[in-house]
N, CA, C and O of each residue as an XYZ file, in Angstrom:
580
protein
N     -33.312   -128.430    -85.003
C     -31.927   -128.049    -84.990
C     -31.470   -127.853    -83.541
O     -32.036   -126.984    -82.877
N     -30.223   -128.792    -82.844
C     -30.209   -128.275    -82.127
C     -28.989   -126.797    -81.687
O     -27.901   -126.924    -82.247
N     -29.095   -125.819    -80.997
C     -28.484   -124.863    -80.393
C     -27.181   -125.650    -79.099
O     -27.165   -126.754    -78.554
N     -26.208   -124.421    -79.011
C     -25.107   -125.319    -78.001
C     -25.495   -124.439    -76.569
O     -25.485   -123.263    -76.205
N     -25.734   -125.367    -76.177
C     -26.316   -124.531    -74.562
C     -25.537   -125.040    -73.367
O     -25.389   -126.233    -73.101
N     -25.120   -124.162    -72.768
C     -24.320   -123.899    -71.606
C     -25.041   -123.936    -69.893
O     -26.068   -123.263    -69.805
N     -24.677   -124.510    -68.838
C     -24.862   -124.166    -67.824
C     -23.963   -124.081    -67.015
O     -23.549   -124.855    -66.153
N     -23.664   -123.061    -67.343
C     -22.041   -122.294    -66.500
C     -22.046   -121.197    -65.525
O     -21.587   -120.226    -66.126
N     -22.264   -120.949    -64.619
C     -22.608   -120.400    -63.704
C     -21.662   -119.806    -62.617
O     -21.163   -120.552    -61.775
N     -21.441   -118.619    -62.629
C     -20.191   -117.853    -62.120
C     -20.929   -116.912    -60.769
O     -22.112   -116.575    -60.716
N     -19.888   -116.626    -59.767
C     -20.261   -115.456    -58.736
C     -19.260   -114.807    -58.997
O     -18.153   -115.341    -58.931
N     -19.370   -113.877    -59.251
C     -18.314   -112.626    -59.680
C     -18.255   -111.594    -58.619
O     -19.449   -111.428    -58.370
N     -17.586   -110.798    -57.839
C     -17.350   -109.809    -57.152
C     -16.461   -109.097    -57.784
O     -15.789   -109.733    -58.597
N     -16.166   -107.643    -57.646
C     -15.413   -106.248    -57.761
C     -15.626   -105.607    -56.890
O     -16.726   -105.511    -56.346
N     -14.211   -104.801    -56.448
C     -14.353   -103.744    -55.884
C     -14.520   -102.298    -56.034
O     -14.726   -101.764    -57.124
N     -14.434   -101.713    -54.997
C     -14.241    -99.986    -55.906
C     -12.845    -99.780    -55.226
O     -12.676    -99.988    -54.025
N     -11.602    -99.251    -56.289
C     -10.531    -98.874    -55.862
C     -10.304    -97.749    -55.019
O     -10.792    -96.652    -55.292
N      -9.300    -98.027    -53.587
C      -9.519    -97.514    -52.525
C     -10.327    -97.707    -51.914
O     -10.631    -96.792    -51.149
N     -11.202    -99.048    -51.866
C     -12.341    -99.613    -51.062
C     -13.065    -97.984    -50.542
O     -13.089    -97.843    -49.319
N     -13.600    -96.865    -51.328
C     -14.078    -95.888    -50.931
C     -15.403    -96.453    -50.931
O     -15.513    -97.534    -51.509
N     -16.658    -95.843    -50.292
C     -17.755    -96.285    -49.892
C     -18.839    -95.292    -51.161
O     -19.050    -94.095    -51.356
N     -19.141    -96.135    -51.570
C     -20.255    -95.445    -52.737
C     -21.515    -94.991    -52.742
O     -21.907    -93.870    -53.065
N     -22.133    -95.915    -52.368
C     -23.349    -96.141    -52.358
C     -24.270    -95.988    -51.219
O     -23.842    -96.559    -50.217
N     -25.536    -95.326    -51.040
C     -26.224    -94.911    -50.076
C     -27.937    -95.994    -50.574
O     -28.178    -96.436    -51.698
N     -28.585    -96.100    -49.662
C     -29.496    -97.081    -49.923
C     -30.115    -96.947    -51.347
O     -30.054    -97.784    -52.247
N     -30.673    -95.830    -51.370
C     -31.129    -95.105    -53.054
C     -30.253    -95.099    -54.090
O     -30.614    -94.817    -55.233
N     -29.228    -95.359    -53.828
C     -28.300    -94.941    -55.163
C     -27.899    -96.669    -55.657
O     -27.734    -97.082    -56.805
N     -27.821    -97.436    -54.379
C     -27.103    -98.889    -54.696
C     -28.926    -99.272    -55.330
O     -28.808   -100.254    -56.063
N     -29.949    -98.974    -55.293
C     -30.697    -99.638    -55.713
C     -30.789    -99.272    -57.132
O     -30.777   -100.100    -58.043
N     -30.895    -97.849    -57.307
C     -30.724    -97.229    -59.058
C     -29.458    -97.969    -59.637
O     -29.692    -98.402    -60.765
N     -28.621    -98.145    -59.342
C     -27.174    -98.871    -60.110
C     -27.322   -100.365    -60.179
O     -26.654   -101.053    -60.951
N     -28.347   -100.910    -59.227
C     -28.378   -102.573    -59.744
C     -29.816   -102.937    -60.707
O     -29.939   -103.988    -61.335
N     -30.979   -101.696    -60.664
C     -31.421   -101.661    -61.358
C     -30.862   -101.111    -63.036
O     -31.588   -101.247    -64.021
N     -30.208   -100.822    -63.068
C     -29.134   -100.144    -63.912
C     -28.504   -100.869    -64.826
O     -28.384   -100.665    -66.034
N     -27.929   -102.130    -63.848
C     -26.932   -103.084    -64.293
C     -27.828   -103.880    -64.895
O     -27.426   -104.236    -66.003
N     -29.451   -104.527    -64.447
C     -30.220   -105.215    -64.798
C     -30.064   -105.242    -66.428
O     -29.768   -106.178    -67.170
N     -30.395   -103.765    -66.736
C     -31.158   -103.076    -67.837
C     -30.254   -103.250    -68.759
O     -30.469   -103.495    -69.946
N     -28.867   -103.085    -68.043
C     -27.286   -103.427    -68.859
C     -27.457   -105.037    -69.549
O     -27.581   -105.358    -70.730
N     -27.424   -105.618    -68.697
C     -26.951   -107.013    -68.711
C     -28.368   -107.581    -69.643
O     -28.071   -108.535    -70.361
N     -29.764   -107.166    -69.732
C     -30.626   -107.712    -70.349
C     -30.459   -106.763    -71.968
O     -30.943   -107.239    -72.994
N     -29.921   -105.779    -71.973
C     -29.853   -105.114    -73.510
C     -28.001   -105.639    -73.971
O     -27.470   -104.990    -74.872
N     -27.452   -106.409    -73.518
C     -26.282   -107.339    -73.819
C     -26.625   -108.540    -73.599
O     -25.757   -109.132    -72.957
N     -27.641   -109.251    -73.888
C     -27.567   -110.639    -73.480
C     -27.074   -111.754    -72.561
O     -27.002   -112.981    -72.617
N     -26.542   -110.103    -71.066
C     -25.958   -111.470    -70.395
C     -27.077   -111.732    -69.027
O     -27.654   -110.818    -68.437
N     -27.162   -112.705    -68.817
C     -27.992   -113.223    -68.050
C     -27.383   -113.249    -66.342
O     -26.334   -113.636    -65.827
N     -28.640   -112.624    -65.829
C     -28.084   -112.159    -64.274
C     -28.752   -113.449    -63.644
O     -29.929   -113.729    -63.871
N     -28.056   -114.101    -62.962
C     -29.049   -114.659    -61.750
C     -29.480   -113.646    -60.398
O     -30.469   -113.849    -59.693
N     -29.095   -113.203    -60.326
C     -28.871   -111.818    -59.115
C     -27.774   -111.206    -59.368
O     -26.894   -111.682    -60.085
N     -27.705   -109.893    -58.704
C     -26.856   -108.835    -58.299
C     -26.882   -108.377    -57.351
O     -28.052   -108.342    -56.970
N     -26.106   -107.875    -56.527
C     -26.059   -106.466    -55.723
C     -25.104   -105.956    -54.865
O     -24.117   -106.650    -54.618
N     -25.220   -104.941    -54.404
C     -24.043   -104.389    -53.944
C     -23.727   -103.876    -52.828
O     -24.287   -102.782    -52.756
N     -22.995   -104.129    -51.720
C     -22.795   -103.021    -50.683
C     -21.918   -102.014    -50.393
O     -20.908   -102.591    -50.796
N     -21.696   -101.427    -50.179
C     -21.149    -99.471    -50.202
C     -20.108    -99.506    -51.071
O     -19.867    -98.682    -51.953
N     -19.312   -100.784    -50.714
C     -17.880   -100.373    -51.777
C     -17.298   -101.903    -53.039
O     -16.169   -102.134    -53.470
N     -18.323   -102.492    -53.234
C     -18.518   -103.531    -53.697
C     -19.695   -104.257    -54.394
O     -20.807   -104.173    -53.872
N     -19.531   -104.962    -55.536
C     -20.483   -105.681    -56.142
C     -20.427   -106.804    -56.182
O     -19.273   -107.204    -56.337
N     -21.466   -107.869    -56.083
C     -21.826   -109.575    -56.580
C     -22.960   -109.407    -57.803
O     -23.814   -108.643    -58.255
N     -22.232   -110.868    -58.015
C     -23.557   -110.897    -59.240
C     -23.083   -111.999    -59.695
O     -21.874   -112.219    -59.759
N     -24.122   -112.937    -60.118
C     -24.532   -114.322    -60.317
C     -24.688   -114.038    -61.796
O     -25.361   -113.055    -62.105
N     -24.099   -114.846    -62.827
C     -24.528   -114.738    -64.076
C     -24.269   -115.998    -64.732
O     -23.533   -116.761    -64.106
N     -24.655   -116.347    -65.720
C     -24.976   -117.813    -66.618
C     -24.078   -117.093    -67.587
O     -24.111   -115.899    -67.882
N     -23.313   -117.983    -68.007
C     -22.062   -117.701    -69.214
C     -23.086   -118.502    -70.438
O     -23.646   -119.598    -70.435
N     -23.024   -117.424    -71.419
C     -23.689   -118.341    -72.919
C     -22.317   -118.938    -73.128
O     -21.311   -118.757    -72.441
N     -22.530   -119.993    -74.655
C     -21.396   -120.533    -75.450
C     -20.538   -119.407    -75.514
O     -19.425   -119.716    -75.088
N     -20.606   -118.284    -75.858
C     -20.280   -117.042    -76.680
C     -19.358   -116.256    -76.022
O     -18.423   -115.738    -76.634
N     -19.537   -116.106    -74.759
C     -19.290   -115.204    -73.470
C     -18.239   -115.875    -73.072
O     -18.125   -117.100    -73.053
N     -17.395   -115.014    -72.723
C     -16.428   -115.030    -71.474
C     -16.573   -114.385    -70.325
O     -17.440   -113.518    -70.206
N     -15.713   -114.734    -69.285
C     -16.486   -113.937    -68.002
C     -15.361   -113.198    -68.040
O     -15.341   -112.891    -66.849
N     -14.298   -112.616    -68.552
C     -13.606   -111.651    -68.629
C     -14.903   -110.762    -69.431
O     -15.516   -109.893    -68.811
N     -15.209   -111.079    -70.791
C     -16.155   -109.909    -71.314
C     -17.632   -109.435    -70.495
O     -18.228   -108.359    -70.552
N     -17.838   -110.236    -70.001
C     -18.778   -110.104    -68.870
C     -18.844   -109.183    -67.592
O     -19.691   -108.361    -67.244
N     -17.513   -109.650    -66.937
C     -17.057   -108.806    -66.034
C     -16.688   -107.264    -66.316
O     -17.051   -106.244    -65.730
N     -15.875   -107.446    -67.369
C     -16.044   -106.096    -67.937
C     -16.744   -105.047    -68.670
O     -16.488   -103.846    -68.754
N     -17.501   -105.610    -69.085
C     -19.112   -104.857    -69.496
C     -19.979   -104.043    -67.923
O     -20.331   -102.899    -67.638
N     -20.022   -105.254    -67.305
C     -20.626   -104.584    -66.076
C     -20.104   -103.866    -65.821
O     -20.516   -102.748    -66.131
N     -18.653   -104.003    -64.973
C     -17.616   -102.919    -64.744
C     -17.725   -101.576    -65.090
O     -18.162   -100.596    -64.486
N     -17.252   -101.732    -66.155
C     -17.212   -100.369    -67.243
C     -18.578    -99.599    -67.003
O     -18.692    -98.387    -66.826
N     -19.557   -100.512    -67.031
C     -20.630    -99.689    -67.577
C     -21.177    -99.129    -65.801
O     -21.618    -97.994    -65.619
N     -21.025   -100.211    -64.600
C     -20.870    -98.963    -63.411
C     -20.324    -98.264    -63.292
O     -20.849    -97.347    -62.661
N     -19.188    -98.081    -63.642
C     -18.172    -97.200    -63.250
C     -18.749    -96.033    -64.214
O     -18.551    -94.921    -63.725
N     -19.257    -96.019    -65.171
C     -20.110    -94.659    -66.091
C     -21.400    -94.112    -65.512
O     -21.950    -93.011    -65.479
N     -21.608    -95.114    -65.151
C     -23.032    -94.690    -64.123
C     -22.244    -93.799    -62.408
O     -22.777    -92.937    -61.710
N     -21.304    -94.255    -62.289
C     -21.273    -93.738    -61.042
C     -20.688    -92.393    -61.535
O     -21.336    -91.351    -61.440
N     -19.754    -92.432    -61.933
C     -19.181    -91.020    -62.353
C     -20.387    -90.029    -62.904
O     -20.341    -88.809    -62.748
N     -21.887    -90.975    -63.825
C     -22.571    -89.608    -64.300
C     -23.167    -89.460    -63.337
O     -24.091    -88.702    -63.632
N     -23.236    -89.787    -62.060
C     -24.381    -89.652    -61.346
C     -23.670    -88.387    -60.333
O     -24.391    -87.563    -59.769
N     -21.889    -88.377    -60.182
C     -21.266    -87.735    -59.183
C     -21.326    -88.169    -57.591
O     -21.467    -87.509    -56.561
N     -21.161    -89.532    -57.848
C     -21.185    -90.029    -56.123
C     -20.063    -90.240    -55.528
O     -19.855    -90.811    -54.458
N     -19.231    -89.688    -56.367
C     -17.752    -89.754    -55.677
C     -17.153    -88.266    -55.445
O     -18.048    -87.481    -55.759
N     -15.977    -87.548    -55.013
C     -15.725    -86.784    -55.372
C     -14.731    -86.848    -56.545
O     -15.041    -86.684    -57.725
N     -13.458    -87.114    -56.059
C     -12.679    -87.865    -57.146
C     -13.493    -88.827    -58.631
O     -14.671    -89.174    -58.557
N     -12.774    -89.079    -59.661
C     -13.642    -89.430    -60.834
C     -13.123    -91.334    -60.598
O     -11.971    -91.766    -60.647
N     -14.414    -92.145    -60.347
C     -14.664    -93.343    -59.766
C     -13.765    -94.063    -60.706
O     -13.582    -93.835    -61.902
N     -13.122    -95.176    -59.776
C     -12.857    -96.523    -60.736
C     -12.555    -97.423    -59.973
O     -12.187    -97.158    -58.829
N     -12.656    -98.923    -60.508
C     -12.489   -100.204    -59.755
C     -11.332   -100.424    -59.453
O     -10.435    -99.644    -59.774
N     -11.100   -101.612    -58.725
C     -10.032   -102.293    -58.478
C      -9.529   -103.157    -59.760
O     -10.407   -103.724    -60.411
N      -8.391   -103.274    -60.100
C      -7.857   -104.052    -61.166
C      -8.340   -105.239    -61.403
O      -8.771   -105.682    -62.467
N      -8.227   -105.931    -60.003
C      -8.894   -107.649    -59.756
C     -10.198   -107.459    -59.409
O     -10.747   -106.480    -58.904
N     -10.796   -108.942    -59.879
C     -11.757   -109.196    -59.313
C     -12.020   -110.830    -59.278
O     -11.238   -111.564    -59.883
N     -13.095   -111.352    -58.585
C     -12.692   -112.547    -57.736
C     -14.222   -113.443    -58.396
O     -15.376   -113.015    -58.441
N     -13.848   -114.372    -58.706
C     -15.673   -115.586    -59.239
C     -14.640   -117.147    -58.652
O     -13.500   -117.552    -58.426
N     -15.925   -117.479    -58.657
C     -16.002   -119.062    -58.179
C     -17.244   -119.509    -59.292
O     -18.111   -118.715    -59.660
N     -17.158   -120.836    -59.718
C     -18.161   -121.237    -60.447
C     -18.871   -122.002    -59.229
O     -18.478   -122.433    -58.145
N     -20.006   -121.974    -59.855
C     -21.244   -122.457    -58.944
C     -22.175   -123.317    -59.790
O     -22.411   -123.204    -60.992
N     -22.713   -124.304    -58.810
C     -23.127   -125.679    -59.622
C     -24.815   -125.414    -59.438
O     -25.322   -124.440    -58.883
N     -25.469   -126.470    -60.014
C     -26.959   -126.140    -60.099
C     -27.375   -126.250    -58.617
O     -28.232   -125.571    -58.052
N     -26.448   -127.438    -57.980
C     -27.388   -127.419    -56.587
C     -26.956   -125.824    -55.733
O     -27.796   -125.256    -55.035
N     -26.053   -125.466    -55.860
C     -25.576   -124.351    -55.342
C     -26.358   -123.260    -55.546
O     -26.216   -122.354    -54.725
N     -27.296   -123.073    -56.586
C     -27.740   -121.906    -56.944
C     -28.658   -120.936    -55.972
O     -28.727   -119.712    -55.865
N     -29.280   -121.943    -55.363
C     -30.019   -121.128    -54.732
C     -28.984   -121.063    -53.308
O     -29.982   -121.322    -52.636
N     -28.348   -120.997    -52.702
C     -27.295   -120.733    -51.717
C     -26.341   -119.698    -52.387
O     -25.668   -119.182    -51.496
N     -26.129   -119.364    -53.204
C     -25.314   -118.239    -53.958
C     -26.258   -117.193    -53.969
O     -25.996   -116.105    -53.455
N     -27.263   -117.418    -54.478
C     -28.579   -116.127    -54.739
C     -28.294   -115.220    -53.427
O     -28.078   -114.026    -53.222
N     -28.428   -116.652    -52.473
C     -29.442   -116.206    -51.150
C     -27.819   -115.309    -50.568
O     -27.751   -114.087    -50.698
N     -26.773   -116.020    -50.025
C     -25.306   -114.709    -50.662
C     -25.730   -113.620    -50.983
O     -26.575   -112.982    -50.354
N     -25.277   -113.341    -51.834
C     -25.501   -112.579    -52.280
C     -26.431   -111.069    -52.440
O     -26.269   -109.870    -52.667
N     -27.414   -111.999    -52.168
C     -28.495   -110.869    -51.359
C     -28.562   -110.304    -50.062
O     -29.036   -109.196    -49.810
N     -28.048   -111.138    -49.204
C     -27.949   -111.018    -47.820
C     -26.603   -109.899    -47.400
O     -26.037   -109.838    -46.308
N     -26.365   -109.206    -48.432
C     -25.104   -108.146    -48.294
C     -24.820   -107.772    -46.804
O     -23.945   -108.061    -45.989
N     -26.064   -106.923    -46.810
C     -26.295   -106.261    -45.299
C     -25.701   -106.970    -44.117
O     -24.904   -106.650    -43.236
N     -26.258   -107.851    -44.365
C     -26.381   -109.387    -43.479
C     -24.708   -109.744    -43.373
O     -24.241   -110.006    -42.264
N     -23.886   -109.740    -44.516
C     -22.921   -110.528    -44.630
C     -21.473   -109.215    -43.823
O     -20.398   -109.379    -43.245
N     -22.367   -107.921    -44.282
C     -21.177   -106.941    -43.690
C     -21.515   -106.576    -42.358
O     -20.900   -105.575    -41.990
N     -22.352   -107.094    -41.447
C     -22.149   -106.557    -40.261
C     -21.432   -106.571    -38.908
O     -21.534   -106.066    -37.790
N     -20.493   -107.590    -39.737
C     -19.605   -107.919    -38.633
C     -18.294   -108.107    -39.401
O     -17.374   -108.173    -38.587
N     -17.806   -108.232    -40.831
C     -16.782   -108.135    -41.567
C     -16.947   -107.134    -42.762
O     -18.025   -106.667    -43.127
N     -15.533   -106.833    -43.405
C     -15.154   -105.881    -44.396
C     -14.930   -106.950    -45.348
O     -14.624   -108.131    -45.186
N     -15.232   -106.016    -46.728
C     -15.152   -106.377    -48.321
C     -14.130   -107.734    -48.019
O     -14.450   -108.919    -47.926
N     -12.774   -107.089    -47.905
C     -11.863   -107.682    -47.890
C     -11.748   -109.366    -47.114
O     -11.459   -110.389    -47.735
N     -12.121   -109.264    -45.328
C     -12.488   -110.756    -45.660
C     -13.203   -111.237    -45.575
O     -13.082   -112.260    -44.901
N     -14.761   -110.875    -46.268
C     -15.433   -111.594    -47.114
C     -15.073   -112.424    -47.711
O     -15.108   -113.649    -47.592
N     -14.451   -111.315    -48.867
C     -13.601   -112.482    -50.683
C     -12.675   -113.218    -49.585
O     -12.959   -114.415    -49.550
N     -11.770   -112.905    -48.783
C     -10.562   -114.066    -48.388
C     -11.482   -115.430    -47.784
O     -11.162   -116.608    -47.947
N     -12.625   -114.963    -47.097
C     -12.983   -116.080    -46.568
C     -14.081   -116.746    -47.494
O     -13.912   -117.953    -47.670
N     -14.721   -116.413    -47.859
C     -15.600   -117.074    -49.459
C     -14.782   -117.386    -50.645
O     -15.360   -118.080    -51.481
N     -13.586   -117.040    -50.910
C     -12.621   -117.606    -52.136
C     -11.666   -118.440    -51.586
O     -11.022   -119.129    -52.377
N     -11.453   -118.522    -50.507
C     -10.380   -119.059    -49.470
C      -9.473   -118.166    -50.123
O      -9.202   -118.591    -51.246
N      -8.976   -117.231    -49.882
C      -7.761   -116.684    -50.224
C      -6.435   -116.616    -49.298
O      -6.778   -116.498    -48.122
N      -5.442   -116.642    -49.408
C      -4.633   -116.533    -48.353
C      -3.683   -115.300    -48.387
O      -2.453   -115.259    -48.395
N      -4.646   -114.271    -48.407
C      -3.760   -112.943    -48.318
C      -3.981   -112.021    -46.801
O      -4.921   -111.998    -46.006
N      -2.890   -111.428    -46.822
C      -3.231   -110.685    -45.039
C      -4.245   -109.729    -45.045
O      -4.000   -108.869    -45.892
N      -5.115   -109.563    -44.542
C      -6.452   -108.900    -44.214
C      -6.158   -108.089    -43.761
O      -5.723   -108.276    -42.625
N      -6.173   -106.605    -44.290
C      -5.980   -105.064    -42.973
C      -7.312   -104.979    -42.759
O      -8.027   -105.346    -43.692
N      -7.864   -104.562    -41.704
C      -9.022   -103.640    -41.275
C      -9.106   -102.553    -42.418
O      -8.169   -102.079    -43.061
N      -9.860   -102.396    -42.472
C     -10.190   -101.091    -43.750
C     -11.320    -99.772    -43.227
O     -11.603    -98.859    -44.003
């Protein structure tokens, strides 16, 4: 019999509203281990994740079934519960409304991973903001943040 199988492949980013800074080395590692545990007890399939202070990526394979609206928002939701139980904010945490994916092809995959992981790497000389403008091509005005 055969099954309908998909190779659909998304990079998803979110922010945290008010680009406030979250995460400290220990805490961004408990929350993407977190998300893992999320995304494998929902069936959605991570290629990677991770996050730097005020922001998340994450690589995921869309089943037939899935949308990357329900996708995106599963994760979402379910950091934003983790951060609030944990108290890493003062104020009570929440995202930005938008959030930003590009689909990504098989040869791409491993150049998205490697993205993605390289957070550290990618913020030491730019902010959240143009990151996404310059990886989505966006054409919105960039403040310093």
């Amino acid at each position: 019999m055969l099954m309908t199988q998909t190779k659909i492949w998304v990079h998803a980013v979110w922010g945290a509203k008010g680009r406030h800074t979250l995460f400290s080395n220990g805490s961004r590692q408990e929350l993407l281990d977190h998300l893992q545990a999320v995304a494998a007890r929902n069936d959605i399939e991570l290629g990677t994740i991770n996050c730097w202070i005020d922001h998340i990526h994450c690589l995921v394979r869309l089943k037939s079934d899935q949308s990357l609206e329900q996708v995106v928002k599963e994760l979402r939701t379910e950091a934003g519960r983790w951060i609030n139980s944990k108290a890493l904010t003062v104020k009570r945490f929440s995202w930005e409304k938008e959030y930003y994916a590009a689909s990504v092809s098989e040869g791409n995959l491993p150049g998205a991973k490697n993205y993605i992981l390289s957070q550290e790497k990618q913020h030491s000389n730019r902010t959240y903001k143009e990151e996404v403008a310059a990886y989505f091509s966006l054409d919105f005005p960039v403040k310093n943040q």
